[in-house]
C-alpha positions in Angstrom: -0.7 -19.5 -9.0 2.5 -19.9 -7.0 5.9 -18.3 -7.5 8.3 -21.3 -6.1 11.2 -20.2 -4.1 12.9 -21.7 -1.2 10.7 -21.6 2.0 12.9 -19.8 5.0 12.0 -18.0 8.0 10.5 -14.4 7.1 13.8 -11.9 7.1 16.4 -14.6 7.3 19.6 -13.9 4.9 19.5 -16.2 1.4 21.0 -16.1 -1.7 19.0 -14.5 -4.6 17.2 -11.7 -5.8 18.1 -8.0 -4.4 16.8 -5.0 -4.1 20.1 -2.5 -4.7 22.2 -4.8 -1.7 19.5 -6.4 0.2 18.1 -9.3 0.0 14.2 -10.0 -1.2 12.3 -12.2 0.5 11.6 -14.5 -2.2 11.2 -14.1 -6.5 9.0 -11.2 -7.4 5.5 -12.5 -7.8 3.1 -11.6 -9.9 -0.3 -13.3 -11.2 0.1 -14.8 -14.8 -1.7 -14.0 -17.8 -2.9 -15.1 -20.9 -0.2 -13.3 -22.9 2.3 -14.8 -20.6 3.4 -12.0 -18.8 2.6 -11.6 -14.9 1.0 -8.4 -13.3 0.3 -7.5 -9.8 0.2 -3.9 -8.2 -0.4 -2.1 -5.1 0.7 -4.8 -2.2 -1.1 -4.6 1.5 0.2 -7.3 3.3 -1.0 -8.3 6.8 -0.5 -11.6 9.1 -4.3 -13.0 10.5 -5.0 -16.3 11.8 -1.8 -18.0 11.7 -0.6 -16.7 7.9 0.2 -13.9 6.2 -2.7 -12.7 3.6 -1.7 -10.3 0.4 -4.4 -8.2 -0.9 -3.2 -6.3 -4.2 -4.5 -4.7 -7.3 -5.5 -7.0 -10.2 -6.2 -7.3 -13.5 -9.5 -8.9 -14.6 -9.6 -12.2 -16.3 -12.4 -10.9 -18.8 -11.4 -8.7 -21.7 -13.3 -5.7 -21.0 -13.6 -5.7 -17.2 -12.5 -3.1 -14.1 -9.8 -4.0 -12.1 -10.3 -6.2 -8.7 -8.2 -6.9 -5.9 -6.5 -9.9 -5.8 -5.8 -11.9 -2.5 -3.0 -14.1 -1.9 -1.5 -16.4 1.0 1.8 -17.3 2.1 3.1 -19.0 5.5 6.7 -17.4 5.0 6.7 -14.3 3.3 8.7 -15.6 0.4 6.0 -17.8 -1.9 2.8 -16.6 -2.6 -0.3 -18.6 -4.0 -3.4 -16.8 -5.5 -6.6 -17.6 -3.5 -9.5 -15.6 -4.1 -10.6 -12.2 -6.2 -12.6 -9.1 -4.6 -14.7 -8.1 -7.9 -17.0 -4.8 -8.0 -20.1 -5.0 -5.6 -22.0 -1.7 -6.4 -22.7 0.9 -8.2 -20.0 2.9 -6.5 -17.1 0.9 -7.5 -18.4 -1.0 -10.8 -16.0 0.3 -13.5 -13.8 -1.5 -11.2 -11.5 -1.5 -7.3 -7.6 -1.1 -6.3 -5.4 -0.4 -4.1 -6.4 -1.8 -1.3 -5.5 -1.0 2.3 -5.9 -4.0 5.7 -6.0 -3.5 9.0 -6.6 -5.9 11.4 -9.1 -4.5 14.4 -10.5 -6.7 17.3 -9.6 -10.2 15.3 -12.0 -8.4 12.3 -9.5 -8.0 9.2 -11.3 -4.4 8.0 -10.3 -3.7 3.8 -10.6 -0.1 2.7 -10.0 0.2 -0.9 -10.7 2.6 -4.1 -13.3 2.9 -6.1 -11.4 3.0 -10.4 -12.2 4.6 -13.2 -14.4 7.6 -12.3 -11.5 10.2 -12.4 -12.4 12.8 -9.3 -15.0 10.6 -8.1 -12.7 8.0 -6.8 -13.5 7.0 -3.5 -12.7 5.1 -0.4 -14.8 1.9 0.1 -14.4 -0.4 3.0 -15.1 -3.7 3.3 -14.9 -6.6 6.1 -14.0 -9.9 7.1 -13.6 -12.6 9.8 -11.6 -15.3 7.6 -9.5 -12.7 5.2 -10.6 -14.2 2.2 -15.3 -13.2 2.0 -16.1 -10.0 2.8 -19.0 -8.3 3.4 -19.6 -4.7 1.9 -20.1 -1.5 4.0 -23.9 -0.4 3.1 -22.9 3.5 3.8 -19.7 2.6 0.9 -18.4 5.0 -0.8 -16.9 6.2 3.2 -14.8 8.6 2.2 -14.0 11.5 0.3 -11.8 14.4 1.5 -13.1 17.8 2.0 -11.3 21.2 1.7 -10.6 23.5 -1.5 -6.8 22.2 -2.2 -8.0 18.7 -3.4 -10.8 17.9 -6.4 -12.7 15.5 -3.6 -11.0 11.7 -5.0 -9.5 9.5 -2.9 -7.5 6.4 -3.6 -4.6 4.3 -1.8 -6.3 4.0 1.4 -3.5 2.8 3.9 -4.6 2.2 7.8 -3.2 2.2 11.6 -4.6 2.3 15.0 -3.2 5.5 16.8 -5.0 5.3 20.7 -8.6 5.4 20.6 -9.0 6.5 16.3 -8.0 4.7 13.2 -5.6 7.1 10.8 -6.4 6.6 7.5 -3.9 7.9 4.8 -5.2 9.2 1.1 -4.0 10.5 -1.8 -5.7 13.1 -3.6 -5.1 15.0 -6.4 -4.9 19.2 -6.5 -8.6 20.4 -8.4 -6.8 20.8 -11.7 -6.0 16.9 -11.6 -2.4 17.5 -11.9 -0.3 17.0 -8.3 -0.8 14.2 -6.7 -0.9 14.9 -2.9 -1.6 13.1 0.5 -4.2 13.2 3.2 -5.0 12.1 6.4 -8.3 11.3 8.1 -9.6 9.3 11.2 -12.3 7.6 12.5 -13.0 6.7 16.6 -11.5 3.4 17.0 -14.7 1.5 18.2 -17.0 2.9 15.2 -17.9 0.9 12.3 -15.5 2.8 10.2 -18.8 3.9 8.0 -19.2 7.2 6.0 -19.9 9.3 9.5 -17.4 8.0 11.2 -14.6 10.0 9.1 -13.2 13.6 10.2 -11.0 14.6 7.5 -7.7 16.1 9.3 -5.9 17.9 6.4 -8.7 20.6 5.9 -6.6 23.3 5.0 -3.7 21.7 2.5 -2.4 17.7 2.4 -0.2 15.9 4.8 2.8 15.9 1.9 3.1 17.5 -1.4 5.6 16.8 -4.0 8.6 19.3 -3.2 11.5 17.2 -4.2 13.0 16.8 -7.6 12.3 13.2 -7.3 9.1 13.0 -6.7 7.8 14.9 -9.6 4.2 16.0 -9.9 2.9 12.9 -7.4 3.1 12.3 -3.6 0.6 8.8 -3.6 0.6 5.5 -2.0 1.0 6.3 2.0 1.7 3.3 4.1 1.8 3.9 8.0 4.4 1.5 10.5 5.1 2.2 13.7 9.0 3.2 14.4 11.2 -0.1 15.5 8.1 -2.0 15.0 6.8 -1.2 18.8 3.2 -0.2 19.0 4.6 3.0 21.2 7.0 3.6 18.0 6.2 7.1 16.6 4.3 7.4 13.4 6.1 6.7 9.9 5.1 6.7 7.0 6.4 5.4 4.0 5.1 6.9 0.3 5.8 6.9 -3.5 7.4 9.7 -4.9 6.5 10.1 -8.9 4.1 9.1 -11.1 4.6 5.0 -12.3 7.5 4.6 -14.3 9.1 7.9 -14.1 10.6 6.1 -12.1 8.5 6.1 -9.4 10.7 5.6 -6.1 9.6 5.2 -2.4 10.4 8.1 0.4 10.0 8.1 4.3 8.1 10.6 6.5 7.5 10.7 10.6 4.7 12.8 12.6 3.9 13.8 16.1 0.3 13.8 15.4 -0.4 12.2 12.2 -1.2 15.2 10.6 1.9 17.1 10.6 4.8 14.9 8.5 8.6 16.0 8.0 10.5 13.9 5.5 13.3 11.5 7.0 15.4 12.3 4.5 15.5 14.2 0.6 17.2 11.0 -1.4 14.9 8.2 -1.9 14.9 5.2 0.8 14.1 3.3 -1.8 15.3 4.0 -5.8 14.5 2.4 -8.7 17.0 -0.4 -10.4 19.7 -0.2 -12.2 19.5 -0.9 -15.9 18.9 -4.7 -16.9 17.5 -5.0 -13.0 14.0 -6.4 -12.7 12.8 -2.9 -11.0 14.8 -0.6 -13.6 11.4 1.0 -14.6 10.4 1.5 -10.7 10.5 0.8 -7.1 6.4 2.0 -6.0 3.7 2.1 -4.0 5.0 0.4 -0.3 2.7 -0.8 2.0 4.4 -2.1 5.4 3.7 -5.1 7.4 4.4 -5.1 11.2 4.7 -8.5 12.0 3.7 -10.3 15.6 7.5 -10.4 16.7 7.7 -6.6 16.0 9.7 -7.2 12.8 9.0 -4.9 9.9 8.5 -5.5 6.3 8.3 -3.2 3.3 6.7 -4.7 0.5 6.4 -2.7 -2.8 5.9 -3.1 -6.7 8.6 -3.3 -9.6 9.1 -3.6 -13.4 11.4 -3.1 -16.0 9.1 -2.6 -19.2 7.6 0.6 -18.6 4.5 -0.8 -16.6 3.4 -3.2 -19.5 4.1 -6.3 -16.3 4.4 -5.3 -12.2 6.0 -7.5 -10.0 5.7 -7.4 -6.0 8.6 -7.7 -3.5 9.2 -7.6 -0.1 12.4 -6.9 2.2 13.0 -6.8 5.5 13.3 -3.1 7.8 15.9 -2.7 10.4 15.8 0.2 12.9 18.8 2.8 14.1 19.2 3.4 17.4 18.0 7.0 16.2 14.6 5.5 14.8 15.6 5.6 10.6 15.0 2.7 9.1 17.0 0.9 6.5 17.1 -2.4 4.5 18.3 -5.1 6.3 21.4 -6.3 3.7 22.6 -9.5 5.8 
């Protein structure tokens, strides 16, 4: 399926629809379904081989099925066309997969994603491909869980980014009552397979970010790493949903040193919910970032306004102070 909307150069002012006062890069997309309605969550965007490729959370087209992760294509950023479905390939994620997380390493696209519908026994899967559309399974999958007594061992929202010689991998968790959602960090040496014993969990002794905000409510979820001003030297930032869905959920900013160690950019949201009779009244969620080959950045994130009943995704473009904050480029 393919939302139409003008074809433009990726960032490029247009008339349209908005996020508060910038502009989005095209119409929220979303897959259609049978009750007319379209739904699409969880948005990891990358550009390999000459386009950019979308992989999302889905819902299945049989009644009755898990979720899968849906993988689109676009040339501008703007419209999006459907082009293929990652369905369950083991026993490890058969009640269904989401949330997927790409990285791009050594011209091999590499697709970490969860495990659904096993409660604390969520886990991170990892999957790989040369053409961004087949993929083959990792035989040692599920690859990761975290470790320490602050979490109750799930891990979902796997977002990814190449930090020297190791890959940093970002998780959320939850605390072992199931309650607070919280986020980890992990990393794996950057010319391994990226297999189960290739992960050293890093936040052994309490998460990366807790909720501690008003805002962000019982749930610190959906990390998504970018490099500040776009520059592969650029310190670490990371971008995360504050909230459970709907409450509103609303997007936040953190940097690090290290990658283990994050301070918060600021304590309002970078990104808040719409206002009423806007298309994200219900929520702004779950970023994920893409650094583009000309260094320009792009935050890409879901939206509704019927209490999660559709999701739409949307993407806008990131501009850089001279100080390193980022902000939504409104021209």
């Amino acid at each position: 399926m393919t939302q139409s909307s003008t074809s433009t150069s990726p960032g490029t002012s247009r008339s349209g629809p908005t996020v508060g006062s910038a502009p989005l890069l095209g119409e929220p997309w979303g897959v259609d379904r049978a009750d007319g309605t379209r739904w699409a969550k969880d948005p990891s965007v990358v550009r390999f081989q000459g386009r950019y490729l979308m992989y999302f959370t889905l819902r299945p087209e049989e009644p009755g099925a898990g979720l899968c992760v849906g993988i689109a294509e676009s040339r501008d950023l703007a419209s999006w066309e459907l082009v293929a479905r990652l369905h369950p390939g083991g026993d490890y994620d058969a009640k269904g997969l989401a949330a997927p997380g790409a990285v791009v390493v050594a011209d091999v696209l590499h697709l970490f994603y969860q495990s659904y519908g096993t409660g604390p026994l969520d886990s991170i899967c990892h999957a790989t491909s040369t053409d961004g559309v087949t993929f083959e399974r990792d035989a040692s999958n599920p690859v990761f869980r975290p470790q320490g007594e602050w979490n109750c061992g799930r891990a979902i929202d796997a977002d990814l980014v190449v930090d020297g010689d190791r890959l940093l991998l970002a998780y959320a968790t939850r605390d072992p009552e199931m309650r607070e959602q919280l986020v980890g960090v992990a990393e794996a040496p950057l010319g391994s397979g990226f297999g189960r014993d290739d992960w050293r969990d890093l936040s052994l002794d309490g998460p990366a970010l807790r909720p501690e905000l008003d805002w962000e409510g019982e749930c610190i979820e959906a990390p998504a790493f970018v490099r500040e001003g776009g520059r592969p030297d650029g310190g670490l930032v990371m971008f995360y949903a504050g909230a459970y869905n709907n409450v509103p959920q609303q997007i936040g900013w953190a940097t690090s040193e290290d990658g283990v160690t994050w301070t918060r950019g600021t304590v309002e949201p970078f990104l808040p919910n719409g206002a009423p009779g806007t298309w994200n009244s219900s929520e702004s969620g779950h970023p994920g970032v893409l650094t583009d080959d000309d260094g320009r950045t792009y935050l890409f994130f879901q939206g509704n306004d019927t209490g999660g009943r559709t999701n739409l995704l949307a993407g806008a473009e990131i501009v850089w102070a001279a100080d390193g904050r980022p902000a939504l480029r409104e021209d």
